[in-house]
Structures are given as structure tokens and as C-alpha cells.
NUROMAR-15695 format. One record per atom (N, C-alpha, C, O): residue in one letter; x, y, z. Coordinates in steps of 0.05 Angstrom, whole numbers, plus 5000, padded with zeros to 4 digits. Last residue first. Example, Ala and Ser with C-alpha at 12.3 -4.5 7.8 and 13.67 -1.06 7.14 Angstrom:
BEGIN
S525749555142S527349795143S525850015157S526850235161A526448865156A524649105156A526449345156A528549345169
***
This chain:
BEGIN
X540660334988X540560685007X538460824992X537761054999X541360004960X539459964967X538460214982X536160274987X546459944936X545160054922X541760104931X540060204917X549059644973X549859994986X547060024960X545260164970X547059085011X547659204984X547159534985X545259654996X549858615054X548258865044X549059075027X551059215028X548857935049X549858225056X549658435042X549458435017X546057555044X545457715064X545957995072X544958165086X546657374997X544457424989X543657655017X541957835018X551156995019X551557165011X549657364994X550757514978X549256765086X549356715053X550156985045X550057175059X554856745142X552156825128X552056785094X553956775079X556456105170X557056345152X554256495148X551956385149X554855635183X554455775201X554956085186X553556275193X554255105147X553155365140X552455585152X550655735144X553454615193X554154685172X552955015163X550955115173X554754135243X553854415239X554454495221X556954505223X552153575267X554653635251X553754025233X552254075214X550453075323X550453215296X552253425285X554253445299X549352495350X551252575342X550752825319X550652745295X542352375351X545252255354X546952535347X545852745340X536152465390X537952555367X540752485379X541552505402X532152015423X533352255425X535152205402X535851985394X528151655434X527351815408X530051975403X530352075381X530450985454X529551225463X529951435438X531851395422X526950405454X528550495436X527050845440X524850945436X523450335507X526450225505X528150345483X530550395488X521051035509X521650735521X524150575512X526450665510X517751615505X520351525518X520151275529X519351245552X513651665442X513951535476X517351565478X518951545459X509451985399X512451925411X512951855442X512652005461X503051735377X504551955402X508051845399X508551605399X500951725314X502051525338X502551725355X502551945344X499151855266X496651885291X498051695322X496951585341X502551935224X500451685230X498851615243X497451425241X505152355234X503452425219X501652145220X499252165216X507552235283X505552385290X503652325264X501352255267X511251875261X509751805284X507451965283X505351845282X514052275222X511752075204X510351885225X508651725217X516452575254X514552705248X512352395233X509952345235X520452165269X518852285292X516152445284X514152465298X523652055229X522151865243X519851955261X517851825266X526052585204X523452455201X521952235214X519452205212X530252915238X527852825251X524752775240X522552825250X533252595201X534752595238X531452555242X530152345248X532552915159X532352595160X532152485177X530952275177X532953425165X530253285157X530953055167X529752985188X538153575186X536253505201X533853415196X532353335214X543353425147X540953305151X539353165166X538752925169X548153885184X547253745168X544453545168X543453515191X544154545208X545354205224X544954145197X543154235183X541755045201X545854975194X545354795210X546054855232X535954905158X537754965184X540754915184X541854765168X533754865113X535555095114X536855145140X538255345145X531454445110X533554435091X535454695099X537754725092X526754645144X529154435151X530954495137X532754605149X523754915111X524755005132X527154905143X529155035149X522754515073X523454865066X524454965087X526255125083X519654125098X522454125094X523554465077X525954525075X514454275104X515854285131X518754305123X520254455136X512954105056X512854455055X514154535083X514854765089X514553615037X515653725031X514854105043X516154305038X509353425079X512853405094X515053565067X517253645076X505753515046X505953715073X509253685083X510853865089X506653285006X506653454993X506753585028X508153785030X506852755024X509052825006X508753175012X510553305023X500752725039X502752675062X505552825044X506253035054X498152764992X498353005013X500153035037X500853235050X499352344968X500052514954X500552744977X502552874981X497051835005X500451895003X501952174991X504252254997X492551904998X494252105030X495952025024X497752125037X491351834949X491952164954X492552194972X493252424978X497951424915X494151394934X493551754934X494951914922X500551554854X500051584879X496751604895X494551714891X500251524795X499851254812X499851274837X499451074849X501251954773X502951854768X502651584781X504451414779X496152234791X496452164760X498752004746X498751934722X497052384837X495452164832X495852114803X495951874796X500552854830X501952554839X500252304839X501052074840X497453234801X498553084787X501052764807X502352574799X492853254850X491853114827X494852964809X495152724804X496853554888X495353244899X494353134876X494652894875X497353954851X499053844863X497553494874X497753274864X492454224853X493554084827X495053984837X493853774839X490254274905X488654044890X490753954861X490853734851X494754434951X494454614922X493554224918X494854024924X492854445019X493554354998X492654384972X490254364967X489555125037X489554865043X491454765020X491854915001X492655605070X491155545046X491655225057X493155125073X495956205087X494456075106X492956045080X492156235066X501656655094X499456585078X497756285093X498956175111X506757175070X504956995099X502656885075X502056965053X513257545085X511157375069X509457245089X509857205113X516658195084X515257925089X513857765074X513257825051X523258545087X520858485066X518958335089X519758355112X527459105086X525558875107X523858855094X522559045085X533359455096X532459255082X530259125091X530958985110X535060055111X534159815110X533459665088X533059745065X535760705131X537360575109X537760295100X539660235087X531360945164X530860915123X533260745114X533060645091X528560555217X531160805205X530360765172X529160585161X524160375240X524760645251X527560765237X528560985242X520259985228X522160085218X522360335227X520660505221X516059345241X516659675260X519359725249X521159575256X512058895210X514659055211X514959325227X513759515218X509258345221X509458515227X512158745231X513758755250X505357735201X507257875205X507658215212X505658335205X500957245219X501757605232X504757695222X506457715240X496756695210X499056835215X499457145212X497757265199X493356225235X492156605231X495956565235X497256465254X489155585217X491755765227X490756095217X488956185203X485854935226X485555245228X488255415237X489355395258X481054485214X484054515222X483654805220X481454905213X476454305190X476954315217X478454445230X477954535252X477954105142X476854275143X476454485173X476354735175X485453995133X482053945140X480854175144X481954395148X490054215119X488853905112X487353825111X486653635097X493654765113X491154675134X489854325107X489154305084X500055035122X498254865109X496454705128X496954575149X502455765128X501055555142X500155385122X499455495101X508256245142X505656015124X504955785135X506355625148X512356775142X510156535159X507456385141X505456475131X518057045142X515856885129X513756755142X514556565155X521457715146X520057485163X518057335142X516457475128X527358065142X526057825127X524657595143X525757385152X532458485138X530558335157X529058225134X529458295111X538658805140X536958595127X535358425142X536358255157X540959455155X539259155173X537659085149X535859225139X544159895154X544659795152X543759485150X545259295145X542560185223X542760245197X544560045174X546960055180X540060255280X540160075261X541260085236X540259885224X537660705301X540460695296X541660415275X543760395261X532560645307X533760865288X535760825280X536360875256X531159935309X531360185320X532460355304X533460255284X526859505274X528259715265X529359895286X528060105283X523658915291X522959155299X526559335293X528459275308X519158515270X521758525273X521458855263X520258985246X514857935293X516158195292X518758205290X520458055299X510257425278X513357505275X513557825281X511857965268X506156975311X506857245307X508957265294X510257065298X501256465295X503756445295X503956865291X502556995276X498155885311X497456145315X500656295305X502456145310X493255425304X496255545303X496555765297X495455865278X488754665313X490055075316X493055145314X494954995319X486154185294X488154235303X488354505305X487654565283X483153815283X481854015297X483354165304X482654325321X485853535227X483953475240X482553835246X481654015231X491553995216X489353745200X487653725234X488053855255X497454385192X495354225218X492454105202X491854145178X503654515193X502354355177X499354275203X499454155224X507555165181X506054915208X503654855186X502454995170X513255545185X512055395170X510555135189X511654975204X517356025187X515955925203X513555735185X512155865170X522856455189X521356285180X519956095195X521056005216X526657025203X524556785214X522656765194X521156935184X533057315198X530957225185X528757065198X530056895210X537257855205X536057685213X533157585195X531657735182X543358165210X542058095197X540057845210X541157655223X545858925219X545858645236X543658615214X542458795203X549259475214X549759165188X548458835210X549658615213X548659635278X549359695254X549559485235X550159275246X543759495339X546759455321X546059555287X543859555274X538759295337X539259515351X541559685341X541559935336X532758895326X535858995307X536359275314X535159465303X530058445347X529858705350X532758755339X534758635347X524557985329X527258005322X527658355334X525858515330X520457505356X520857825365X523357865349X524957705360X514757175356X518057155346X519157415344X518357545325X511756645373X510856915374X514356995369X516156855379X504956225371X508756225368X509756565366X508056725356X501655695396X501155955402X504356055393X506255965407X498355045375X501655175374X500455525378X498555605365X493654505399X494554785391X496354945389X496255065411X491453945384X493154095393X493154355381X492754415357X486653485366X486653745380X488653885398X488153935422X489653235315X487653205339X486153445342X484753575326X496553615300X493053285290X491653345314X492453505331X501054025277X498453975297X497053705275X496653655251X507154095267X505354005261X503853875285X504553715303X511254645253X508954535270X508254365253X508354405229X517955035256X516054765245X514354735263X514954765287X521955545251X519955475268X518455195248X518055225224X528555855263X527055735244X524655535257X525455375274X531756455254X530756315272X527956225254X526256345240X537756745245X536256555239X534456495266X535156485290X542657325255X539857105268X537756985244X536457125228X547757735273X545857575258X544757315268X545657155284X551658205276X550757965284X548757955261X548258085241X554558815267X555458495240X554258285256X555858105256X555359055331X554859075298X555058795275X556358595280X550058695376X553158775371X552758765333X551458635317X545058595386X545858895400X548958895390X550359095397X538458425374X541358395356X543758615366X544258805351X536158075410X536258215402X539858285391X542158225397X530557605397X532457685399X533157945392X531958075375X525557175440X526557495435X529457455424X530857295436X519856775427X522056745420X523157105417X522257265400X514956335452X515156565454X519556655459X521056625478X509655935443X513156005442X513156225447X510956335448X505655495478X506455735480X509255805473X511155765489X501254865471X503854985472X504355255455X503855275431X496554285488X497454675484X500254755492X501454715513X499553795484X496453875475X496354225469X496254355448X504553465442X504153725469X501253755461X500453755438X509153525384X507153425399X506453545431X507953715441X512053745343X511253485339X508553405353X506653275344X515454405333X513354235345X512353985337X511354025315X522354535328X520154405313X518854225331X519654015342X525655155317X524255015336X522554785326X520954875310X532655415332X531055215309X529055155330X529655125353X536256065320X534055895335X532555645324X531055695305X542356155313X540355945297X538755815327X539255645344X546856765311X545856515325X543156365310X541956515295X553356915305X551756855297X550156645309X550856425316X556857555318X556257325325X553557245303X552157405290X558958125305X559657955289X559557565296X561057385287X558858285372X559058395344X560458125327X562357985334X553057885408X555858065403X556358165379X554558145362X545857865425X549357775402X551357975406X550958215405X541957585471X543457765461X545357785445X547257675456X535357255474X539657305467X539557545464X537757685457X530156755496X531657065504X534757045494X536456885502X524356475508X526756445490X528456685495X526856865500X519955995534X520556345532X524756345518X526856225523X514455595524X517755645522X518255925522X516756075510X509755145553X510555445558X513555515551X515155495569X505054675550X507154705548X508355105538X507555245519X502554025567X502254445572X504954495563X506954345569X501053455556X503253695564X502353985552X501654075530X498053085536X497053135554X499453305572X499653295596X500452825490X497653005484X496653105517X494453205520X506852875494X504252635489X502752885495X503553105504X512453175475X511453055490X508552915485X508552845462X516353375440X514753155423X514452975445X515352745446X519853865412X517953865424X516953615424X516153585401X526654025409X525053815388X522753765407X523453605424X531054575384X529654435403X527754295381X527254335357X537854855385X535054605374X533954555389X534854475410X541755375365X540255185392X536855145374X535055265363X548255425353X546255395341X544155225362X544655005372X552355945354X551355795370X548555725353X547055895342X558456245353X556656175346X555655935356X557055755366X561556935377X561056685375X559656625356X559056795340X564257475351X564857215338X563056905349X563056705335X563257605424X563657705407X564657535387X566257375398X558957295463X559857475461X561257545429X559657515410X551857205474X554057095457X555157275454X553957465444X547356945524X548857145515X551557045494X553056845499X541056735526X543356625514X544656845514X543257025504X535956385563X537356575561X540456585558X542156505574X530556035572X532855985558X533856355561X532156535560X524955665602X525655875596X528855905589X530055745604X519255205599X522655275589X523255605583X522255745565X515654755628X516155035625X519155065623X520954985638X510254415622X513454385614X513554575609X512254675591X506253935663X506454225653X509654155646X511153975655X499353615653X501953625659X503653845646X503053945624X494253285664X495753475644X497853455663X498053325684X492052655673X492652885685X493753005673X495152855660X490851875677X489752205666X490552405686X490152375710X496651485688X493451585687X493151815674X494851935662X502151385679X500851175698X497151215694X495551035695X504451505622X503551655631X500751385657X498651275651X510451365579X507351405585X506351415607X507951285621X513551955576X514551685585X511251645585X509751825590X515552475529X513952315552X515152065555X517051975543X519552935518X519552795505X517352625532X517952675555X525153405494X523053355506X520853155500X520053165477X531453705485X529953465467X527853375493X528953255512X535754125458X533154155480X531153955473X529454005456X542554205434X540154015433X537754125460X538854185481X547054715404X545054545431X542754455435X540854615438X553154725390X551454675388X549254585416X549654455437X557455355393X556255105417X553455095397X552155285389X564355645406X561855555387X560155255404X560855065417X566756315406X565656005421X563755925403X562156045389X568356835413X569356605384X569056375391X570756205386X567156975468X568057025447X568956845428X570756695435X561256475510X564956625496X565756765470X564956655449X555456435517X558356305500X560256485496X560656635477X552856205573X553756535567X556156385541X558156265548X545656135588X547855955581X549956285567X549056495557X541955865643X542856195635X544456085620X545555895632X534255635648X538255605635X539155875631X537956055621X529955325668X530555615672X534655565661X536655475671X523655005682X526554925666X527455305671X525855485676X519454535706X519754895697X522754905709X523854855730X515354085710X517754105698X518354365693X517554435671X510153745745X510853985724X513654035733X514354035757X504853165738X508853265748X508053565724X506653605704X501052985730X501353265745X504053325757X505053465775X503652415723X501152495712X501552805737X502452775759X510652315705X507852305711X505852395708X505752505686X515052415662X514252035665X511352075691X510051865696X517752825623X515452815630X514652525631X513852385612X523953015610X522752845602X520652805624X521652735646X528553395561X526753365590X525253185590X524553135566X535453335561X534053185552X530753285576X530653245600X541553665521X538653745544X535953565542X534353615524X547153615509X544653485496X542753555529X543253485552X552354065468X551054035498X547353835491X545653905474X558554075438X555653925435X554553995468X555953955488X562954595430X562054405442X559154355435X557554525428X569454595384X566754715392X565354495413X566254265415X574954835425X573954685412X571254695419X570254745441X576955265461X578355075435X577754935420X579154875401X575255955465X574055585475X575555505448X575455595426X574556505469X576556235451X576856025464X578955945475X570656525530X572856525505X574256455495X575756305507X567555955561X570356125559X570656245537X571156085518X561355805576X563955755554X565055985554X564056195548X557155645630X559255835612X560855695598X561855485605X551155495639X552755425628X554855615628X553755825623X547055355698X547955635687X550155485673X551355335688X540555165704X543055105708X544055335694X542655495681X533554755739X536454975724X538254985729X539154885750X527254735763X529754545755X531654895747X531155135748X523454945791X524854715801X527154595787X528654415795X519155495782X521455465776X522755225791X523655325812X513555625784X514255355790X516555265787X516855025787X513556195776X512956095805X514155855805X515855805823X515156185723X517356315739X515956195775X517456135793X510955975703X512655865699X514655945714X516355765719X506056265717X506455975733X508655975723X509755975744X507956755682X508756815705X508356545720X510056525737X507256455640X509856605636X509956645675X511856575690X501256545639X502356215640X506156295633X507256135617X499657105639X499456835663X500456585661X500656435680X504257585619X502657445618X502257135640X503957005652X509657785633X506557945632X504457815626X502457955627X513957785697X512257645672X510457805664X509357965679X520658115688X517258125703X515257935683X515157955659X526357805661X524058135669X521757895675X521357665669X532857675673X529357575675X527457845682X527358015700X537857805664X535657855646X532957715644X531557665624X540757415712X540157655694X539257635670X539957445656X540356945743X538157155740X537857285729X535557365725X545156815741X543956665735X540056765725X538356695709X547957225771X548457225749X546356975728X546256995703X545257195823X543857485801X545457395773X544357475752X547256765840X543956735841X543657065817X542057105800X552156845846X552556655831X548456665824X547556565804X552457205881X553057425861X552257165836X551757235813X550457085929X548357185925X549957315890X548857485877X551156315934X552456685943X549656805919X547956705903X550355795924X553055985914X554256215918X556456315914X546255555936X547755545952X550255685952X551855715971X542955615881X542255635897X544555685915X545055925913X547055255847X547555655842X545755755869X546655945881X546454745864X548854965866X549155285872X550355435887X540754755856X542654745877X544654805875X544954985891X541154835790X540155015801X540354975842X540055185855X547954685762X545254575772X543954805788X545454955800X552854895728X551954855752X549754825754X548755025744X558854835680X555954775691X554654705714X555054475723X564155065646X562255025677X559854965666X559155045644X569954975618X567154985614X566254945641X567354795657X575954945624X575155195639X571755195632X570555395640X578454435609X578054765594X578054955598X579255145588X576254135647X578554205650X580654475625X582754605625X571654045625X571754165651X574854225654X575354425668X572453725577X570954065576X571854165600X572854385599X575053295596X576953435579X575553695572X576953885563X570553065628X573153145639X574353255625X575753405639X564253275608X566753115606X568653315614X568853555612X558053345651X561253525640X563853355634X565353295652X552253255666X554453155661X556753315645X556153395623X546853305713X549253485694X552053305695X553453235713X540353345726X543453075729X544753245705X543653305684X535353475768X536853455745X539553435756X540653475778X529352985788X532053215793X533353335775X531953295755X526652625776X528152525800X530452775803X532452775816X523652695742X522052675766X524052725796X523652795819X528753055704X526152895696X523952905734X523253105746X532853275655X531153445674X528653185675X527253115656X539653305642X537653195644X535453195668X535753135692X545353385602X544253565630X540953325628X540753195608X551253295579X548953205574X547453235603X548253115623X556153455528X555453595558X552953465561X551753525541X559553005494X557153165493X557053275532X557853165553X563852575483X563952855491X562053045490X562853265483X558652105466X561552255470X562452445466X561952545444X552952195488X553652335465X556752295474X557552465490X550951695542X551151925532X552751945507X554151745501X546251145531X549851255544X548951465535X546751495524X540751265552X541851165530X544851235542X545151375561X535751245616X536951335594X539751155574X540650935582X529851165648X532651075641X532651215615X530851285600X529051725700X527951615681X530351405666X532651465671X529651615774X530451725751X530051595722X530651355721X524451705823X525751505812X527151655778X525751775762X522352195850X521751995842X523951875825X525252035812X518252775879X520352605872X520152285868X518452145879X513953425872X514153095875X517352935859X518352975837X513653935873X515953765889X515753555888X517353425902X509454015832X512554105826X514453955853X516753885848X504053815822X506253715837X508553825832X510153655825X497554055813X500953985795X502453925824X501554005846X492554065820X493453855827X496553765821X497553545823X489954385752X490554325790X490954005788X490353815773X491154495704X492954415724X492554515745X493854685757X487954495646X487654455672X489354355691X488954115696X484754775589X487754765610X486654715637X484954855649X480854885554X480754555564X483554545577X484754325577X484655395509X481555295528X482354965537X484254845527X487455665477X488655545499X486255445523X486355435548X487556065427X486155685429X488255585451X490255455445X488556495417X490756405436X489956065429X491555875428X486156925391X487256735382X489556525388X491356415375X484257385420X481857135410X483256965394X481856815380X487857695431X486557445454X483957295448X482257155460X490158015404X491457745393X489757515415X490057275416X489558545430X489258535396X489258195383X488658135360X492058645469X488558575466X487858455440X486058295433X496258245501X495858455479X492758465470X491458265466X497757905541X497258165558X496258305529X495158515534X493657235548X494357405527X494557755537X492457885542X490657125605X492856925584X494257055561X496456955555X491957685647X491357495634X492857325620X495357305620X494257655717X494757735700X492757505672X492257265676X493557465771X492357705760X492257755729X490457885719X495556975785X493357085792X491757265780X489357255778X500957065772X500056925762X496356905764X494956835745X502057555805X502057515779X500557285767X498857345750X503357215859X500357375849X499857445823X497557425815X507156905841X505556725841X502257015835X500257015820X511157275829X510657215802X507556995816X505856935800X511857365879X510357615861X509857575836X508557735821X514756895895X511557035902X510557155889X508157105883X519056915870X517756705869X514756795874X512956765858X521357365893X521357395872X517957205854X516057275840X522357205946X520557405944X519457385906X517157395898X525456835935X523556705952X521556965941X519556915929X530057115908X529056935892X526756825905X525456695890X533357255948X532457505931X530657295918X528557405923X533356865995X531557085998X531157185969X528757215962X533856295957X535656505973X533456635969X531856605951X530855635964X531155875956X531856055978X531356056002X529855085973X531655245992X532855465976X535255495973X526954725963X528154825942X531654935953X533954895947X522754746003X523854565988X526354595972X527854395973X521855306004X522155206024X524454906014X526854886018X518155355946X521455495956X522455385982X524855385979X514454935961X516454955943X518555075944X520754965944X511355196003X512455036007X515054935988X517254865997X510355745973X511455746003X513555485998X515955495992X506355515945X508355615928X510755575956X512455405956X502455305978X504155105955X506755215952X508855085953X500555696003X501755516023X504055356006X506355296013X497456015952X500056085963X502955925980X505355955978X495255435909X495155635931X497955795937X500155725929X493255325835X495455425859X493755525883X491655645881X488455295806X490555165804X492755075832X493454865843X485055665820X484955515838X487255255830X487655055844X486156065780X486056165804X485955935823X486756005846X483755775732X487055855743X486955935760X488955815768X478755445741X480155665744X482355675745X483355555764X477854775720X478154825738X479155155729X480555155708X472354425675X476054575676X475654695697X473354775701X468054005696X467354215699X471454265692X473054135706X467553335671X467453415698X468353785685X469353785663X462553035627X464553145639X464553385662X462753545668X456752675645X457652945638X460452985646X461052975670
***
């Protein structure tokens, strides 16, 4: 008989948490902090909204026995990206690299020892805008806080910068809880890679990857931030996403799930300077028994601000997916093209998605449509590629990676389908993505179509 899932409640003790900040050598404001998120963690449920907690499919979680202080040997890696900023979170710590011609710019980057040891003004700037967790696997994530770093880019930064964030999961109850303050400059521009990824794994044990991100963009910037999920079937996994835009900034959330047994998005923006704007673009694909939980907050505060989320997840076998969008109108808003999509393709019978869109309009002078839908592969479709001589998992394979690429095609990196088909046609073959000799991570890439379309801007006939 299998062995019995362990309580969240017995995941953690207090002595643990203690010991970790101890370790760590957390400043008072942040030791206390650490705690109250550990009773939180205690108290609070998996889902705080009542309305959405029968659709979390977050069952068979089990982290006792996590190790957040365990150390160890650093994972091997590829040269780095020339002139790429290249930060790296694994057993052995994190390692921040800053070329000499960024640093001498005026670009910073500091490691969470640093900012630790920095004074109490370098620990709140790194802090700001962390609110209270409200849910339980948001609040382990702020308890198990061990890695981070605070980026700045200068205004009119001279040149745009690449930053590559590599995390990488090499034990069995290692947990990884990630925390970045990154602030881009007026008329700054920064692409940024978040590329996660296993090493195989000495034995059986889940294992945790907690990312929390907080972007401020001041005025004109742009910033386009990627992430590429595609740890092994035995990662937890928890992302919390957070911006703010300046006037007339533009930012591109990209997220695309590959791999992870249970994984939690959870994506805020808010649109607070006039003329911003937001993309934010989501891919899943579940096999087995993985589950994607995704939740996408757009809040449009500012005047003429524009935002869109798309969201598109391919799942088969036993697989789950859950996906929210909001996008929420304040009064003053006036002026706001919103537009949320969410669609799901299911493969099996087995397989299973619930998508949610959801509009809160609080001013009349708007724009805000949606779309959603949850169906299995169109039979005519798979019939006429058989009719042309196609097997039918070659027809259904075509036909899922074309409904993932709708999404892709529209991110501003030139051709990120291609970049990251090797990785999806691993999964779609039932392989796991490993970190080994030929390492998975994304080369050199090239940002296109940072502009807004012109389908964006807003039409007076619409008052």
C-alpha cells in the first residue's frame, strides 16, 4: 500500500524556519516577516476564493522533509550569453554575473547576501511591494525565501540589456524560493530569460520551485520577460508575478509550461502610467499527471492603457488546467482596450481544463471583449490530414502544436516557436527535459514588435 501524503502542517516546523533565517542571516525586519508568513502558512488555505477550490487539482503534494539550507556542489553550466547578465540559482547558492561594460554603465545587481548585509534602506527597497500572502503555498514560498537579487537599470540605459536567469533543481527535497526586485529605467529596455530546468534526480522526493518577480518600469521603458518551465515530474512549483508601468511603457509577460508535477501562476499587472501597455502570453502543455493552476490579473488604472492575455494549454492523458483571466476597469480608466482569451485543447478522454474569463468595468468609455473555450481536437481536421497520408498522432500532434503556436507567433522574441520546439516535442513524446551535457537553455535572442499594433489604438468612434 502506498505510504499515506503527509499534512501541510507537518511539512514545516517552526525550529526549521528559525534555523533558516539564522542561516541566512536575516535582518530583523525580514526574520519577523519570515515567521508570520510561516504561521500563515499554517493557516491559510490552498485556494483563499471559495468560488475556484474545487479546481485547484493540487492533491498528492508532499514536502516534508524539504531542505532549503542544504548545500552543495554547483551545477555545470554552458559559457555564458555574451554580454548577457547571467544570475544562477541552484544547490550551491546563487552566482551573478555582470559584464564589465553593463557595470560600468551604472547596471547593478545584488544577490540576496548582499542586500541582506546592506542596511536596512537596501532590505525595504528590495521588499517593496511584497504584500501579505493569502494563500498557503504563496505564503511556504515567502517562508522558504533562500535565494535573490535586486536588478536596476538606469534611465536611458544605452543599450538594451539581455539578463539569462537559470534555476536549476539537481536534488531530491532541495527547495529553491527565488524572490527578484528588478526596477527598468526610463526608456530602458531589458529582455529577460527565467529558464528552469532538473538535473536528474539521486531518488524519490518532490521538490519545491518558488518564484516570485517584481517589475517596476519607469517611463518609455520596455521589457519583455520569458519564462520557460520544464523541470521533471517531481517539482512543485509556485510563480507569483507583480509590475507596475510607467507612462507610455511596454511590457510582455511570456509564460510557457512544459513540465513540473503541480504548478501555480499567478500573474498581477497593473497598468498605472497613461499610454502603457501589456501583453501577457501563457502556453501549457500537460501529459501524465500534471497539473497547471494560472491566474492573470490585468488592472488598468491609467488613461489610453492597453492590455491583452492569451492563454492557450494542450493536455492529454490525466493531465489538469485550470486557467483565470481578469481584467479589471477602474473609473478613471478611460480610454482602455482590454481583451482576454483562454482556450483549452483536451486529447483524452482523461485530460481535463475549466477556463474563467472575467471582466470588472467600472468606466463606460472602454473597450473589453473575451473569448474561452474547452473542446477536444476538431475530428475534421485530424480526418482531412489523414486524407492526405498523415498517421493520426501525427495529425493531432500538427494540429496541437499548431494551436500552442497562436500564442507563440505573437510573442515580440523573433522565432520563439522554433527556439522552443525542441523542448515541447520532448514532452510531447513522453520524454522529461534533463539538465546534462547538451544543456536545454535558450541562445541569444532578438526582440521584435515591441510597438503596439495598430488594431490597439483607440478608436474615438467607440465612446
Amino acid at each position: 500500500m502506498a505510504s499515506a501524503v503527509s499534512r501541510p502542517q507537518e511539512w514545516l516546523t517552526q525550529d526549521e524556519v528559525v534555523g533558516l533565517s539564522r542561516t541566512l542571516g536575516d535582518p530583523a525586519s525580514f526574520e519577523s516577516a519570515r515567521l508570520e508568513s510561516f504561521h500563515r502558512f499554517r493557516e491559510l488555505p490552498l485556494e483563499p476564493n471559495p468560488l475556484y477550490r474545487g479546481y485547484g487539482y493540487f492533491s498528492n503534494v508532499d514536502l516534508s522533509d524539504l531542505a532549503p539550507s542544504a548545500k552543495g556542489n554547483p551545477v555545470e553550466l554552458p559559457p555564458p550569453l555574451p554580454g548577457a547578465v547571467r544570475i544562477v540559482h541552484d544547490v550551491s547558492g546563487t552566482r551573478v554575473d555582470v559584464p564589465k561594460e553593463l557595470a560600468e554603465a551604472g547596471l547593478t545587481a545584488r544577490s540576496l547576501r548582499d542586500l541582506w548585509s546592506g542596511g536596512e534602506e537596501a532590505v525595504s527597497r528590495f521588499l517593496r511591494g511584497t504584500e501579505a500572502p493569502t494563500d498557503r503555498l504563496s505564503a511556504l514560498a515567502t517562508t522558504l525565501l533562500n535565494r535573490g537579487y535586486r536588478l536596476e537599470v538606469p534611465d536611458r540605459f544605452p543599450v538594451p540589456v539581455r539578463v539569462q536567469e537559470l534555476g536549476l533543481l539537481s536534488r531530491p527535497h532541495e527547495a529553491l524560493s527565488v524572490r527578484r526586485s528588478i526596477r527598468a529605467g526610463a526608456g530602458s529596455q531589458v529582455l529577460f530569460t527565467e529558464e528552469v530546468f532538473s538535473t536528474p534526480a539521486a531518488a524519490d522526493g518532490q521538490r519545491l520551485y518558488a518564484s516570485g518577480t517584481d517589475i517596476d518600469l519607469g517611463a518609455d521603458a520596455k521589457v519583455v520577460y520569458l519564462t520557460v518551465h520544464a523541470p521533471d515530474l517531481k517539482a512543485i512549483s509556485v510563480y507569483r508575478r507583480h509590475a507596475t508601468t510607467g507612462a507610455n511603457s511596454r511590457l510582455a509577460w511570456l509564460w510557457n509550461g512544459l513540465g513540473g508535477y503541480r504548478t501555480k501562476v499567478r500573474n498581477l499587472t497593473e497598468l498605472t502610467g497613461n499610454g502603457s501597455a501589456v501583453d501577457d502570453f501563457q502556453t501549457f502543455y500537460g501529459a501524465k499527471n500534471q497539473s497547471y493552476d494560472s491566474s492573470v490579473d490585468v488592472t488598468h488604472i491609467a488613461t489610453d492603457t492597453h492590455g491583452q492575455s492569451i492563454t492557450r494549454g494542450v493536455f492529454t492523458d490525466e493531465a489538469r488546467g485550470m486557467s483565470r483571466g481578469l481584467v479589471r476597469i477602474e473609473p478613471l480608466a478611460r480610454k482602455t482596450i482590454a481583451f482576454v482569451s483562454e482556450h483549452a485543447m483536451l486529447l483524452s478522454r482523461g485530460a481535463r481544463s475549466d477556463t474563467i474569463p472575467i471582466l470588472e468595468i467600472l468606466c463606460r468609455d472602454v473597450k473589453a471583449t473575451h473569448s474561452t473555450s474547452v473542446a477536444p481536437v476538431d475530428p475534421e481536421k485530424v480526418f482531412y490530414l489523414e486524407s492526405r497520408g498523415m498517421a493520426r498522432d501525427d495529425a493531432i500532434r500538427m494540429i496541437g502544436e499548431g494551436f500552442l503556436s497562436y500564442v507563440l507567433d505573437r510573442a515580440p522574441i523573433s522565432g520563439l516557436r522554433e527556439l522552443l520546439y525542441p523542448t515541447l516535442a520532448a514532452r510531447w513524446e513522453g520524454k522529461e527535459v534533463v539538465w546534462k551535457a547538451v544543456h536545454p537553455n535558450l541562445p541569444e535572442l532578438t526582440v521584435s514588435g515591441t510597438e503596439a499594433a495598430p488594431e490597439w489604438r483607440f478608436d474615438s468612434k467607440l465612446r
